[in-house]
N, C-alpha and C positions, 0 to 999 in steps of 0.2 A: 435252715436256709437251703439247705441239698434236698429237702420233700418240696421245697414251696418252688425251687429251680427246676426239680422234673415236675411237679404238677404245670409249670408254666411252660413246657416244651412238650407236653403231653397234649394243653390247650392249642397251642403252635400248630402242632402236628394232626391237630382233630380238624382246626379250620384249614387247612393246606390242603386236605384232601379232597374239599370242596372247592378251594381256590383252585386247580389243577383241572375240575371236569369244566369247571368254566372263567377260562382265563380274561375272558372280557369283562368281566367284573372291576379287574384294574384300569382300565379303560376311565373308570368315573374319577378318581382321587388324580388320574393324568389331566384329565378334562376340566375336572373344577381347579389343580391349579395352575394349569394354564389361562384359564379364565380369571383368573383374579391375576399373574401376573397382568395380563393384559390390564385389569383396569387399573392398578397401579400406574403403569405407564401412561396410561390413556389421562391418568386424572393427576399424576405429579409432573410427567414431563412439560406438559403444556404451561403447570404452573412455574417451574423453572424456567424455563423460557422466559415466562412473561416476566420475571421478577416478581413475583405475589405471592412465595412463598416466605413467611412472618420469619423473623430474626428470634423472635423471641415470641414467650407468651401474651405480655403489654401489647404487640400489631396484631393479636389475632380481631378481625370486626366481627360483626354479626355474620355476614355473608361465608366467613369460612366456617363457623360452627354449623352455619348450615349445608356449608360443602361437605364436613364431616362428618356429620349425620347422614348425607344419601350416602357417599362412600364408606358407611357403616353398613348401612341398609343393602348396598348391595350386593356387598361383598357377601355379607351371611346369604341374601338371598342364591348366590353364585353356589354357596357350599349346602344349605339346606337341597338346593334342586338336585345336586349330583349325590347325594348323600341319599336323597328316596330313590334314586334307579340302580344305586345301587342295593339300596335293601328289597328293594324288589324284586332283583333279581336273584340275590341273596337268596330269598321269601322261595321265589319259584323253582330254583336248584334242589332247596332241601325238602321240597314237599314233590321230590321224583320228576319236577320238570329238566326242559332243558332253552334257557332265555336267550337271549339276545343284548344286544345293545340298545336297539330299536326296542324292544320290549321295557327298558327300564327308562329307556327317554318319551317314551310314549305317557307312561303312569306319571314321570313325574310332569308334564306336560298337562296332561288330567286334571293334577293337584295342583294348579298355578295358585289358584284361591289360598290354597290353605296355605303352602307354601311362605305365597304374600305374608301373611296373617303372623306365622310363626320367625319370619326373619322380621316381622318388626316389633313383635315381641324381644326375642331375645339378642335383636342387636338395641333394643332401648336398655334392656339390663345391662348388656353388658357396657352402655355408653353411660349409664348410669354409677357402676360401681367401677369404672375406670375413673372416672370424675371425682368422688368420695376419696378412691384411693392414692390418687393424686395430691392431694390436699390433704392426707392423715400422714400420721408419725407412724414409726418403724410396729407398735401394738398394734394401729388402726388398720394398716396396710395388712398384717397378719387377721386381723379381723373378717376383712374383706374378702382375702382369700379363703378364709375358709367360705363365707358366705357365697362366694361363686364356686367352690369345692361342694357345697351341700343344694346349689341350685344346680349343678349338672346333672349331680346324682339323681335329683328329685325329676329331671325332665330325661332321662335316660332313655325311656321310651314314648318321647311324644311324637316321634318323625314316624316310629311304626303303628302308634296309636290313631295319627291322623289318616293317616294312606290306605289302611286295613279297616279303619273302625270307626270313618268318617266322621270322627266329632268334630266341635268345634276348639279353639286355640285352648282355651280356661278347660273343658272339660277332658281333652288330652292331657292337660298339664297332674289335674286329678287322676284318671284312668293312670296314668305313667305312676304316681305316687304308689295306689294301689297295687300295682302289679310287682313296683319294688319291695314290698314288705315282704313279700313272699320269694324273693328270689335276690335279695339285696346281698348276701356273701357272694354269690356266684356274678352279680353284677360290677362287686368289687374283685374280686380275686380275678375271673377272667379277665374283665378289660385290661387289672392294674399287671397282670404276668405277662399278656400279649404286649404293653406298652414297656414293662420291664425289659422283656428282650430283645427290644426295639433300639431301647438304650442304652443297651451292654454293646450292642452292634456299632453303633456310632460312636463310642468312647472311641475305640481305636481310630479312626476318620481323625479325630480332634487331634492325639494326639502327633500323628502323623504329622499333618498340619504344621504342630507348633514346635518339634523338633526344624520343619523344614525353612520356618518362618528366621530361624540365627545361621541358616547355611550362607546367606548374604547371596543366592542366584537369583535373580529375580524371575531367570525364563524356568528355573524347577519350580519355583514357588508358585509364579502363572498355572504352569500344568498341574501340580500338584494341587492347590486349590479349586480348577476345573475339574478332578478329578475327584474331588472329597465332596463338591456342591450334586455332582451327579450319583455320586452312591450316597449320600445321604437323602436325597430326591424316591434313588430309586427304593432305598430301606423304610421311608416314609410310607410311599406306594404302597407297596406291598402289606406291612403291617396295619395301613388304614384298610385296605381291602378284609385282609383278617378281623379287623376288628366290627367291621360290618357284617363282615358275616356270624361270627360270635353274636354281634348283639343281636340279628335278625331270629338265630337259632335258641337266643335264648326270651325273647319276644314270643316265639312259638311255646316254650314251654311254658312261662306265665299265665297266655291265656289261653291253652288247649288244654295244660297238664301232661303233653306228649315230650319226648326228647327226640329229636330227628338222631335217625341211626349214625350217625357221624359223631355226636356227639354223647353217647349210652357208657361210653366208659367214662 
């Protein structure tokens, strides 16, 4: 546990270094979830308002499965677009440049097509095996999740496969297979220690919370809650920037066979 805790602050501290020469990197995971809260508001308030949000599953009609679906569709498309400017600028930091903002909204701009392509892809999966999972018993549901556990894995690198190596959606999804065989520990261990310590950070947030939750103040609880949603926002932040960067540097060693110097120990 105490090797696999410093190797994961080790990983921490290799992407940090990069995150630091270019702080606008964080810029993309502020941006995509500001953009998604907006469509949330955009696309539930109106329905409350109107009274059209279902009581239950029996009023859902046609019409909202199909509201659910574009609100599937765009939301990934929201998170796939800031997720490639940010590996792209990722991309051009650790190959000695020095990016922009403008630089990584410009690429993903470029890649609207494929973009497209890959958020309806994998928001049909995943509308897919939320559906499946919905409808199974406590096995099937554990079934599931591994199946969306081992389709992450398998697409780990399609967002840099597409952007870099212009293929098309299917033979991304291949390329990314490929490229995991040969780097799949490093694919798990990294992400899973960056995202470990992501959630050692936030245990204490919770607890706070729920000691504050039986003080019976409601104006501590107010503040103290607005203050746990903003540092877990900002812990979020930052660790998705880390991890973009990780995956981008570890993308580079797949298909170059190079280790960008930040990352050599």
């Amino acid at each position: 546990m105490a090797f696999a805790l410093s190797r994961s602050i080790a990983l921490v501290k290799a992407s940090w270094e990069v995150l630091k020469k270019d702080r606008e990197i964080l810029l993309f995971p502020i941006l995509s979830g500001a953009a998604l809260f907006l469509l949330i508001i955009s696309f539930f308030i109106p329905l409350l308002v109107l009274g059209l949000l279902p009581q239950n599953t029996e009023d859902l009609s046609l019409w909202w499965y199909v509201a659910i679906v574009v609100f599937y569709l765009i939301a990934y498309f929201i998170m796939t677009f800031f997720n490639v400017g940010l590996v792209t600028c990722a991309r051009i930091r650790l190959e000695g440049g020095d990016p922009t903002l403008k630089d990584g909204l410009l690429n993903a701009t470029h890649h609207l097509g494929a973009i497209v392509a890959w958020a309806i892809v994998s928001a049909t999966v995943g509308l897919v095996l939320q559906a499946i999972s919905s409808r199974a018993g406590v096995i099937g549901k554990l079934v599931i999740g591994l199946v969306g556990a081992a389709w992450s894995l398998a697409t780990y690198f399609v967002i840099p496969v597409l952007i870099f190596e212009g293929t098309d959606v299917f033979g991304a999804v291949r390329r990314s297979l490929s490229l995991l065989r040969s780097t799949w520990g490093e694919a798990i261990i990294g992400s899973g220690s960056i995202g470990l310590i992501a959630f050692l950070l936030i245990i204490p947030a919770f607890i706070v919370a729920f000691i504050v939750l039986f003080l019976n103040n409601i104006i501590l609880l107010i503040a103290t809650l607005s203050l746990v949603v903003l540092y877990i926002a900002g812990v979020t932040v930052f660790f998705t920037s880390l991890q973009g960067i990780y995956h981008t540097a570890l993308y580079l060693y797949a298909s170059t066979g190079k280790v960008p110097s930040a990352f050599n120990q």
